[in-house]
C-alpha positions as semicolon CSV with decimal commas, in nm:
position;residue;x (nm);y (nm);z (nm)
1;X;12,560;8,071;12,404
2;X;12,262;8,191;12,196
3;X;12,022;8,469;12,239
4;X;11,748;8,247;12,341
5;X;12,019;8,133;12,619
6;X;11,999;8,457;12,761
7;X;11,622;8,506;12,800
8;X;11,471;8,372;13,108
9;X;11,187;8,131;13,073
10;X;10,820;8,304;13,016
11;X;10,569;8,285;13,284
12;X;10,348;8,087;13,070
13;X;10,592;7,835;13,052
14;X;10,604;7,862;12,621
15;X;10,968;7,847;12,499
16;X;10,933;8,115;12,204
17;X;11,308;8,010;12,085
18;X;11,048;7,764;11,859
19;X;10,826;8,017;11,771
20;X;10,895;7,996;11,417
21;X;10,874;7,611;11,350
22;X;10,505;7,704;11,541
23;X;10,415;7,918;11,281
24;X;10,516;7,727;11,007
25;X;10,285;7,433;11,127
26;X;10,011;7,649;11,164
27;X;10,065;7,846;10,796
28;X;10,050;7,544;10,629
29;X;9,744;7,461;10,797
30;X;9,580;7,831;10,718
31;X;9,699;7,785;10,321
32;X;9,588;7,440;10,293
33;X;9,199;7,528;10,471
34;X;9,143;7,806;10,295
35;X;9,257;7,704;9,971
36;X;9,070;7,416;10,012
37;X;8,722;7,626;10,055
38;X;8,810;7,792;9,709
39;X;9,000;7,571;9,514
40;X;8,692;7,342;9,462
41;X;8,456;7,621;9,296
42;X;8,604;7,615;8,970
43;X;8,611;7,244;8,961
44;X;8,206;7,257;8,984
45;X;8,113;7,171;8,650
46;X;8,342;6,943;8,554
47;X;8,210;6,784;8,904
48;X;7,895;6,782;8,760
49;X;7,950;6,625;8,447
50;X;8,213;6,333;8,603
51;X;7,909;6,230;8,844
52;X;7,596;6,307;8,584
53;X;7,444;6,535;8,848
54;X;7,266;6,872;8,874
55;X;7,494;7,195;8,971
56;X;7,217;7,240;9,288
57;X;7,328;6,871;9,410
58;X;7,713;6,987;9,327
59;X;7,743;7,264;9,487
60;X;7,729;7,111;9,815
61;X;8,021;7,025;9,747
62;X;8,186;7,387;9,856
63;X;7,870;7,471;10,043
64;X;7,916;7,195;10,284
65;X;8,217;7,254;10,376
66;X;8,190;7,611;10,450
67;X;7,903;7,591;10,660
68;X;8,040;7,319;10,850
69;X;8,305;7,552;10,946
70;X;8,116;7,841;11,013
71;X;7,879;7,653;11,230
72;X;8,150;7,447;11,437
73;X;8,415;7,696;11,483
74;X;8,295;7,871;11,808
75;X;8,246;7,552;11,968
76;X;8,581;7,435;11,890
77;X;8,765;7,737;12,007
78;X;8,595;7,755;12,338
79;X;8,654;7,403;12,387
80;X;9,045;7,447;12,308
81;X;9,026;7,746;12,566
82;X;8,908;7,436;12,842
83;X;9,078;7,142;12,736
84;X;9,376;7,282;12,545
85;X;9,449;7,397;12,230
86;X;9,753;7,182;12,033
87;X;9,540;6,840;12,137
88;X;9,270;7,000;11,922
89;X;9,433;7,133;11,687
90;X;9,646;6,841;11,590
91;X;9,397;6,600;11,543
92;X;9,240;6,820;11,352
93;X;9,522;6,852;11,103
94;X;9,515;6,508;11,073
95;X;9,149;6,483;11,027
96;X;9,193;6,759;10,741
97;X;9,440;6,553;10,580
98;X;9,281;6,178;10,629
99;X;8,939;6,335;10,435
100;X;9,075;6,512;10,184
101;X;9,221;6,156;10,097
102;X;8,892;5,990;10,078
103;X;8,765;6,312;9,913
104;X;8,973;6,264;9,639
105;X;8,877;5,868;9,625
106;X;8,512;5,912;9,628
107;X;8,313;5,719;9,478
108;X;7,990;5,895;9,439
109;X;7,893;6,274;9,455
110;X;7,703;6,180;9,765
111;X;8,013;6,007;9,922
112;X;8,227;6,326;9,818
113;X;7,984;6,571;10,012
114;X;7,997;6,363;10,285
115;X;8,414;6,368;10,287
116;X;8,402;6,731;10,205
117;X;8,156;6,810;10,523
118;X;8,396;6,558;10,748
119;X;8,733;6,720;10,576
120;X;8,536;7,111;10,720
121;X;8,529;6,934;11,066
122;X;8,913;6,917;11,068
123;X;8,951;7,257;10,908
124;X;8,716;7,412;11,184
125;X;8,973;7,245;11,458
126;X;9,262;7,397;11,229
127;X;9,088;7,738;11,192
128;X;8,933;7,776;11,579
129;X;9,263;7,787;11,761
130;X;9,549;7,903;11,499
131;X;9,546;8,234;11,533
132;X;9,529;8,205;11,956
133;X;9,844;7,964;11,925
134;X;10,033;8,219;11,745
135;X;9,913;8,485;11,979
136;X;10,055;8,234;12,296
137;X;10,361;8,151;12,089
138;X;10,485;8,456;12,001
139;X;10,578;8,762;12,254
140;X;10,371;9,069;12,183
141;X;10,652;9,304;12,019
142;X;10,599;9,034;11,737
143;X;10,273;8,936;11,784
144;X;10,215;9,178;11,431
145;X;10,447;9,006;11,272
146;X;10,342;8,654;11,292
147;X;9,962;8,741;11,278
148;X;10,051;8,912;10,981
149;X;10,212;8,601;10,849
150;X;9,857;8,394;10,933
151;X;9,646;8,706;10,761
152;X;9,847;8,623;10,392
153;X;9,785;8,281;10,404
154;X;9,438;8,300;10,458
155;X;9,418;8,553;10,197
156;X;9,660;8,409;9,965
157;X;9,442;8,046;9,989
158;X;9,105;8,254;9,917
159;X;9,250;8,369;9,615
160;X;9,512;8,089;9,511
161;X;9,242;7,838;9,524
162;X;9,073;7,909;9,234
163;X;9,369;7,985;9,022
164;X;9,553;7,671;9,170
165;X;9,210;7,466;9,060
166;X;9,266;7,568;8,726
167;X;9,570;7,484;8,644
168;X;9,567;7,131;8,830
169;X;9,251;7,079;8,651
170;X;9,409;7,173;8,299
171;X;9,651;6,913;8,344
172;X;9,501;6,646;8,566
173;X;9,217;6,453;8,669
174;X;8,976;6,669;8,955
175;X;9,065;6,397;9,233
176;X;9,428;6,598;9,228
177;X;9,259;6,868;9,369
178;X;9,247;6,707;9,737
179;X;9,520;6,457;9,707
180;X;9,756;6,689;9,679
181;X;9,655;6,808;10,033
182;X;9,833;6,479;10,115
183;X;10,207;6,537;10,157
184;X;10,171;6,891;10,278
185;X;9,901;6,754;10,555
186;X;10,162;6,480;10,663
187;X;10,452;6,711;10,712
188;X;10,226;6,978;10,892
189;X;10,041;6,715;11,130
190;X;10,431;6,639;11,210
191;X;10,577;6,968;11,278
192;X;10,255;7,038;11,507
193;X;10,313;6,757;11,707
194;X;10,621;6,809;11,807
195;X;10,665;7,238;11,788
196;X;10,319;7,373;11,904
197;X;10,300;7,458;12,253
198;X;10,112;7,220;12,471
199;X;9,985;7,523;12,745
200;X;9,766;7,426;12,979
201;X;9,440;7,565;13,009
202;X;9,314;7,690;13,340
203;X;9,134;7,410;13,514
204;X;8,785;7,385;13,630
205;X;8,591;7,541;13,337
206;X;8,212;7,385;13,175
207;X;8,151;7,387;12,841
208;X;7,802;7,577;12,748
209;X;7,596;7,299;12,588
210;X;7,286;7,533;12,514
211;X;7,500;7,820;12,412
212;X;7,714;7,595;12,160
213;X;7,386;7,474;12,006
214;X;7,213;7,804;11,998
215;X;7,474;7,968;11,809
216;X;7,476;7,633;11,579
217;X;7,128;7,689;11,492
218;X;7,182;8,106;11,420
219;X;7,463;8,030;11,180
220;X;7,299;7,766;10,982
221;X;6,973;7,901;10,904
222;X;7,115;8,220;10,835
223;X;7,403;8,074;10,611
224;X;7,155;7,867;10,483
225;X;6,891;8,143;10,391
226;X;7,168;8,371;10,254
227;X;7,225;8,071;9,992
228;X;6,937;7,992;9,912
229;X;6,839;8,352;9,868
230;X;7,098;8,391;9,628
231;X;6,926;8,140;9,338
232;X;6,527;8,200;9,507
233;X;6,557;8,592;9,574
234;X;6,564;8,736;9,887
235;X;6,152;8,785;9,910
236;X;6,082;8,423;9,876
237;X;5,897;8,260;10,182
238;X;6,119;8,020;10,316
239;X;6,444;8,201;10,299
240;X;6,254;8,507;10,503
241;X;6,163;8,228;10,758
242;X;6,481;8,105;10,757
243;X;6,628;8,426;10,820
244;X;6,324;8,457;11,074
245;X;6,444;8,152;11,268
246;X;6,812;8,279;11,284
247;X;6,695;8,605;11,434
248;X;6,515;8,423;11,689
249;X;6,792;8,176;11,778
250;X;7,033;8,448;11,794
251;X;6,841;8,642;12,029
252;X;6,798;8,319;12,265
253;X;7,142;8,261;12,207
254;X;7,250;8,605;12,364
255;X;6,959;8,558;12,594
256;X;7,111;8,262;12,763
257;X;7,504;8,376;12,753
258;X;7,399;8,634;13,003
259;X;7,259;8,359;13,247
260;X;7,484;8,126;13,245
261;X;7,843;8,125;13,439
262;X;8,057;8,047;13,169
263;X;7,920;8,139;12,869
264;X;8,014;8,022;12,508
265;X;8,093;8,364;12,460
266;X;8,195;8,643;12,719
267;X;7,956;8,902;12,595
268;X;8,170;9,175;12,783
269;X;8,419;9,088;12,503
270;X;8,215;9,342;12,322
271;X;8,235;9,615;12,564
272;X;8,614;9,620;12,408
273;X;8,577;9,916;12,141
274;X;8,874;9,756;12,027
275;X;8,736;9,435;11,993
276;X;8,442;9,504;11,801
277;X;8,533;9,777;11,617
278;X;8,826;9,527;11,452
279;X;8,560;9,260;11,428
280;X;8,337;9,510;11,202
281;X;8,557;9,652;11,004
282;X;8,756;9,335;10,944
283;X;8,405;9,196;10,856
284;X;8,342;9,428;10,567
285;X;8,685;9,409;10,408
286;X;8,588;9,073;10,370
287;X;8,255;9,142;10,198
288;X;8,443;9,324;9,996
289;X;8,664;9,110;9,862
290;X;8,465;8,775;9,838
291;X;8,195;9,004;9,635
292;X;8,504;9,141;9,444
293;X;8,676;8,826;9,378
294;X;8,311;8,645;9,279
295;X;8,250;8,866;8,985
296;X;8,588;8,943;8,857
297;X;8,579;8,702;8,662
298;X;8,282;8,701;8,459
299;X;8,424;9,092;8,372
300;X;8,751;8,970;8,264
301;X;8,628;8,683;8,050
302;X;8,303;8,812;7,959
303;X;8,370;9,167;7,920
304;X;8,735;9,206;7,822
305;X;8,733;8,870;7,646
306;X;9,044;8,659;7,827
307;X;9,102;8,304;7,834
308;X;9,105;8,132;8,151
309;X;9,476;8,094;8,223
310;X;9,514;8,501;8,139
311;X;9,243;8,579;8,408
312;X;9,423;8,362;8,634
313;X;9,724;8,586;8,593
314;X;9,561;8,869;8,635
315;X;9,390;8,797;8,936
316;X;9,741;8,708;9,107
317;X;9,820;9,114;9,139
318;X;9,604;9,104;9,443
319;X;9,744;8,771;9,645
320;X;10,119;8,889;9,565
321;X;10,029;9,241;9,698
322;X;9,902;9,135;9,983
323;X;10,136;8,859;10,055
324;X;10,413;9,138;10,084
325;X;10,223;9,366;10,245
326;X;10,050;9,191;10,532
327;X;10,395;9,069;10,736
328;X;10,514;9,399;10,707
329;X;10,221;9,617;10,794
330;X;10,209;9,377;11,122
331;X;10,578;9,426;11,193
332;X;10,551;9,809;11,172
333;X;10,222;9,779;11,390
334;X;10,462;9,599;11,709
335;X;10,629;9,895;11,689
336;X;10,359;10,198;11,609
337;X;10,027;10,053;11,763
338;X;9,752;9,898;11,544
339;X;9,541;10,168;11,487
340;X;9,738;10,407;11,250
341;X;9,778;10,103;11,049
342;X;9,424;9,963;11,020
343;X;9,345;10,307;10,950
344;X;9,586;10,352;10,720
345;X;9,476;9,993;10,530
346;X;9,109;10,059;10,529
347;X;9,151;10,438;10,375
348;X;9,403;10,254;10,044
349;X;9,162;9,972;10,048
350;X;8,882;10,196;9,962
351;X;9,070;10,465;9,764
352;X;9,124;10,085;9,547
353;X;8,784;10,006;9,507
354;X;8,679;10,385;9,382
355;X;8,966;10,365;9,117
356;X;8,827;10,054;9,034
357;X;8,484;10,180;9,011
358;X;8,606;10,468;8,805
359;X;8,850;10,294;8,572
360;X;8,712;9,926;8,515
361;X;8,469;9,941;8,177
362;X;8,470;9,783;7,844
363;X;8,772;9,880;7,735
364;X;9,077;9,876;8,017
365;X;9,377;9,724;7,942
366;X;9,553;9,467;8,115
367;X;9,789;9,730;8,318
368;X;9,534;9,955;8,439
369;X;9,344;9,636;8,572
370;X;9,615;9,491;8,753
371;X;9,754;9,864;8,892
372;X;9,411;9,859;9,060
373;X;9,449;9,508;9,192
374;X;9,808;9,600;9,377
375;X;9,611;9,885;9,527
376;X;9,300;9,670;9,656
377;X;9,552;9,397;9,774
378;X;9,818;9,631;9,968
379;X;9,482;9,755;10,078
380;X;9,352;9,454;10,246
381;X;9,758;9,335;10,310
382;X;9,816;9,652;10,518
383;X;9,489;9,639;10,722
384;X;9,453;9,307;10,813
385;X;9,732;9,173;11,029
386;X;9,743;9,501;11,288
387;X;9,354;9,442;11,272
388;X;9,375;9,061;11,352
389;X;9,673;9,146;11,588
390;X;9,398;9,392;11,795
391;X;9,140;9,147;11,839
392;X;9,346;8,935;11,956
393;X;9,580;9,151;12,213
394;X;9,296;9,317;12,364
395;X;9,084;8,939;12,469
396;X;9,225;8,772;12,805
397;X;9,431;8,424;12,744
398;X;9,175;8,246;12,854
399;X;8,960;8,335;12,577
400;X;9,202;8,311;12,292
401;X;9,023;8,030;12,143
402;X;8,722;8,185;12,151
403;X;8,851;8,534;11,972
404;X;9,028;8,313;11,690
405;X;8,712;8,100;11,649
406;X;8,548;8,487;11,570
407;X;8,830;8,581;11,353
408;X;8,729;8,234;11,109
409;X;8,361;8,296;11,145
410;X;8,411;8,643;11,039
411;X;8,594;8,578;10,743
412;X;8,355;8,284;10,621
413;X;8,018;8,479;10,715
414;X;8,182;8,773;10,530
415;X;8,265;8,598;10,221
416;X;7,890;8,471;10,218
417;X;7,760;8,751;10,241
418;X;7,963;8,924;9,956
419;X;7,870;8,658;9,769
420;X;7,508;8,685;9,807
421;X;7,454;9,067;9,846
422;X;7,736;9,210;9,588
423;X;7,610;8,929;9,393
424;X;7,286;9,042;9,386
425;X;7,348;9,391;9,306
426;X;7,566;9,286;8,986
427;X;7,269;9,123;8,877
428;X;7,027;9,365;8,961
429;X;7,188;9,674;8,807
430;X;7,316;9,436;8,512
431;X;7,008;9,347;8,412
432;X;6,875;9,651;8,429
433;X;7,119;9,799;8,204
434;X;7,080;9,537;7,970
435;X;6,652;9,554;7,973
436;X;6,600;9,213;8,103
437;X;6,745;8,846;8,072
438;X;7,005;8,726;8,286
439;X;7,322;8,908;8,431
440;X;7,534;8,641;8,270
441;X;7,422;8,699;7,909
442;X;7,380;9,073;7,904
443;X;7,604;9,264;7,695
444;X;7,994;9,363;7,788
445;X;7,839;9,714;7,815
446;X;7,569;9,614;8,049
447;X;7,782;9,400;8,246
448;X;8,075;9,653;8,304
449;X;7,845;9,923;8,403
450;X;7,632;9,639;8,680
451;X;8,015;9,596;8,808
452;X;8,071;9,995;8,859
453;X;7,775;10,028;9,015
454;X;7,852;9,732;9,261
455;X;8,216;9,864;9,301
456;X;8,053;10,163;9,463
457;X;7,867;10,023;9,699
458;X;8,210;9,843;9,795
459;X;8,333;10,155;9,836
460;X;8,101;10,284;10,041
461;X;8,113;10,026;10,237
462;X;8,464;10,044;10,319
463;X;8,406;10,420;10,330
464;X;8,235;10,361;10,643
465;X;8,436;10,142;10,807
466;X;8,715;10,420;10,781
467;X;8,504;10,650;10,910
468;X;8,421;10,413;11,195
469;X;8,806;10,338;11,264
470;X;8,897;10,717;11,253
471;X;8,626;10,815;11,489
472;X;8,787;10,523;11,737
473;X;9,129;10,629;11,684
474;X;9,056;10,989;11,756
475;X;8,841;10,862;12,105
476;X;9,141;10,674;12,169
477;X;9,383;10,934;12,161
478;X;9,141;11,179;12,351
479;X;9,136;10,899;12,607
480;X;9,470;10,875;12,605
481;X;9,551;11,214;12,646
482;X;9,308;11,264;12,938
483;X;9,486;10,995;13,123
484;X;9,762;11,202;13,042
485;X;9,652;11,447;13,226
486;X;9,504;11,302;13,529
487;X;9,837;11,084;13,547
């Protein structure tokens, strides 16, 4: 007899001896999402040229497809949480994997927007219930582990996908770069059919109609505004309106989750210090490294004067960190507690971005730039899975869906807003240094000295969230030890 044999059926009914054929649906899903939201950007201009259009019309292309995701997410995972979540999250494999067909066929940069936005829909049904079906899947001594697993791929596709884009588009036409989502879709759609748990949600819930649109409305006019702000500047009219109506939409939106019996979102959810302290500091790791990962390469190839296929290399010190790092540093959480981890991640994460602050200038050589990338990646590798693992463990199962809709919209609002904010403060300081003219034809000195200055603010940034995590983790043990006592 096996060792499965042996154990006696869970009280949820899921038979973890497939645990691991789960989790290999649901990587592939994760890799193929995620690189799909970055793999696109470096295909922009040659977008542009193949379809004679402007890069404002073209960049739709990856802006639609975010949004879509961030907007539709939190829907999705509450719905999962009523109706179940392998239904949902099934078709939208499928769905994923039917558009980025057409994607790749399309005939117009009009019809390709339109595929992209349709190809986000299934990525939102991927991305709104993956991490909870690993969390139901898996027991909690390995709960780390496998959430650790599902933190590298979504990592690993940020980066990869821009790398990956390059060297498919160095050898093949652009259309490559969503048909070869194809086979890997098929085989994934498969093994999720037949290995993700079907459990069965809890019956008699409503979804929240007003809620669901609410939040829709917050998301996209602030996602929207962010953009925008980015090319307009941050003072112009109708991005401060736009950012106007997402304040006021987010305020109705909380407004009416404390009114209605089932909410979109259990707002007591936050009353978890756990909870939200995770969400926070798990959303400025990711500001980090989208702002990071955005100007990187302008200071390799502008600055220290590499080719594209050498940048590529030398951006792969931080996915291959952090692809080791991540299933181990959730492993040794199962067995430690979260905490000491995430603390432990966020303190190398931002000891990474000061060295890089102090080291990265006109004149650092290849070995010094990628020793600071394994630091930044272990970094993020050791921090994320025990943080995801948190969220998740401390959220009752009928609101899984719901916490692993947050974990996506986190990640997505948090690389749009490194974008847009880091971005904006390499271009302020860098033209600044350079006297005037544009960030992207100032002079290697100006540039490198725009990029220190942003690499501080990263690391204050994640300064803070350590301090935030530390001052948890020693309220935590005080509570702990007060219990203690009373006990």
């Amino acid at each position: 007899m096996t060792e499965t044999d042996h154990q006696p059926a869970p009280p949820n009914g899921i038979d973890y001896s497939r645990k691991w054929l789960v989790l290999v649906a649901i990587a592939m899903a994760i890799f193929l999402g995620t690189v799909d939201g970055s793999i696109v950007n470096v295909a922009l201009p040659t977008l542009a040229d193949e379809f004679d259009t402007s890069f404002g019309v073209v960049q739709w292309v990856a802006l639609g497809y975010l949004l879509t995701q961030a907007t539709l997410t939190l829907g999705i995972g509450r719905f999962g949480d009523i109706v179940g979540k392998k239904p949902i999250f099934t078709a939208g494999f499928g769905v994923f994997t039917l558009f980025s067909v057409c994607a790749g066929l399309a005939p117009t940069i009009e019809w390709l927007i339109a595929f992209r936005v349709l190809q986000a829909v299934g990525a939102a049904m991927i991305f709104a219930l993956a991490f909870a079906i690993t969390t139901e899947a898996f027991p909690a001594s390995e709960r780390g582990k496998a959430l650790g697993i599902n933190g590298a791929m979504v990592s690993l596709g940020i980066i990869i996908g821009p790398v990956l884009g390059g060297l498919i588009l160095d050898v093949a036409s652009w259309r490559w770069i969503f048909l070869v989502n194809l086979p890997i879709g098929i085989a994934g759609t498969i093994t999720a059919a037949r290995f993700v748990p079907n459990t069965k949600p809890r019956g008699g819930q409503r979804f929240d109609w007003l809620g669901a649109g609410l939040f829709f409305v917050a998301m996209l006019t602030f996602l929207l505004a962010l953009t925008y702000g980015q090319e307009v500047g941050f003072s112009d009219a109708g991005v401060l309106a736009g950012l106007g109506v997402a304040v006021i939409a987010f305020g109705l939106f909380v407004f009416a989750e404390r009114r209605v019996a089932e909410p979109m979102v259990d707002l007591t959810l936050f009353s978890n210090r756990n909870f939200t302290v995770n969400l926070v500091t798990g959303f400025v790791t990711f500001v980090a490294i989208a702002g990071l990962l955005i100007l990187l390469p302008f200071y390799l190839g502008d600055v220290l004067g590499y080719d594209t296929r050498a940048i590529g290399l030398l951006l792969a010190a931080v996915p291959i960190t952090l692809g080791i790092t991540a299933p181990l540093s959730g492993s040794f959480s199962d067995r430690i507690g979260t905490r000491p981890v995430t603390v432990g991640g966020l303190a190398v994460l931002t000891l990474g971005y000061a060295i890089a602050a102090a080291v990265f200038g006109t004149e650092t050589s290849a070995v010094a730039f990628v020793a600071v990338g394994l630091v930044i990646g272990a970094g993020m590798g050791i921090f994320q899975s025990p943080n995801n693992s948190a969220i998740l463990g401390s959220v009752p199962p009928n609101r899984l869906g719901i916490a692993s809709g947050m974990l996506t919209i986190n990640r997505i609002t948090g690389q749009i807003v490194g974008i847009a904010v880091l971005g904006a403060v390499w271009a302020g300081r860098t033209t600044g240094y350079a006297g005037g003219g544009t960030a992207e034809s100032a002079p290697a000195s100006a540039q490198a000295n725009g990029l220190s200055d942003t690499l501080v603010v990263t690391t204050v940034l994640c300064g803070l969230a350590l301090v935030l995590a530390l001052w948890t983790w020693r309220r935590e043990r005080n509570l702990g030890l007060a219990t203690d006592r009373l006990g």
